[in-house]
C-alpha angles and dihedrals in degrees: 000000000000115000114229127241127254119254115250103251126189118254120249095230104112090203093043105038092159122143123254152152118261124223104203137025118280090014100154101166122068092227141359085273099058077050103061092032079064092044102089088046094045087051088044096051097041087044088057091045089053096042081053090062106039086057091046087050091053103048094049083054089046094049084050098058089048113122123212086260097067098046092054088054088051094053099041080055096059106039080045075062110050088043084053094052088034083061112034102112081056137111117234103282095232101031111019095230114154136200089257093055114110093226114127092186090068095035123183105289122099132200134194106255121196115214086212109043118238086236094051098035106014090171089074102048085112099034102120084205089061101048121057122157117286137181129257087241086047105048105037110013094050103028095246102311088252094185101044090042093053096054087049092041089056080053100047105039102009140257082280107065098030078058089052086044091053089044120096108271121206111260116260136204117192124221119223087242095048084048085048096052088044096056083053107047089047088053096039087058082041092072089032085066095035088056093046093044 
């Protein structure tokens, strides 16, 4: 039986490149020299791979460490974001103050404000119809400005659904996972708005 010859290959030396015959399996470089001119790229590349999997292995330890806790303020994040993007082109919900305003006292930055509050109605701390863009003054110098934020609420969804808003609403008790699919869902309408935008 006749062994068969090896293929040419091309060097991967990008400054050599030249064919040639290799003498041993998985031979890449023409010569010792081509070797050692690919050794710092060869490093460079296996040092960034590594570095790639030592990242991957510690977030999968940190999302394992996570509580409850945190995956509810994760969620809460990204659903704060997409009201925020939902209602950019808003006014403030309780003082109709806009980016464009020359109040200082509002100022340009914009938070996510809940009619009904998560400590007083936890079950709607998700619920989009609960949540619209407030100002900073608004929000927490001013505890929401209730009042302000109901008469423009009427305006802005209906008698109907601030009513629902206002009923009794059954208690609920989020599962990690469910925290965990609405995180995704919010961020996934997040770049669904970003790409529109």
């Amino acid at each position: 039986m006749i062994a068969k010859q090896p293929k040419p290959k091309t060097c991967r030396n990008a400054e050599c490149s030249i064919k040639f015959v290799p003498q041993r399996l998985g031979q890449a470089v023409c010569s010792p020299a081509c070797a050692l001119a690919t050794k710092d790229v060869n490093q460079q590349k296996a040092r960034k791979s590594l570095a790639q999997v030592e990242r991957r292995e510690i977030n999968v330890r940190k999302e394992k460490l996570k509580s409850r806790a945190d995956h509810l303020r994760e969620a809460q994040a990204a659903v704060n974001e997409y009201v925020r993007l939902r209602d950019a082109h808003l006014p403030c919900i309780s003082c109709d103050s806009t980016p464009n305003d020359n109040d200082l006292m509002t100022g340009s930055r914009w938070d996510a404000g809940h009619y009904r509050s998560v400590g007083s109605c936890p079950e709607l701390r998700f619920e989009p119809l609960n949540i619209h863009r407030q100002c900073v003054r608004c929000n927490r110098n001013l505890s929401g400005n209730a009042v302000e934020y109901r008469i423009r609420l009427l305006h802005r969804i209906g008698i109907d659904k601030v009513e629902w808003l206002e009923g009794p609403h059954p208690v609920r008790k989020y599962t990690v996972d469910e925290i965990k699919v609405i995180k995704a869902e919010y961020r996934a309408k997040t770049r669904e708005l970003k790409r529109a935008a």
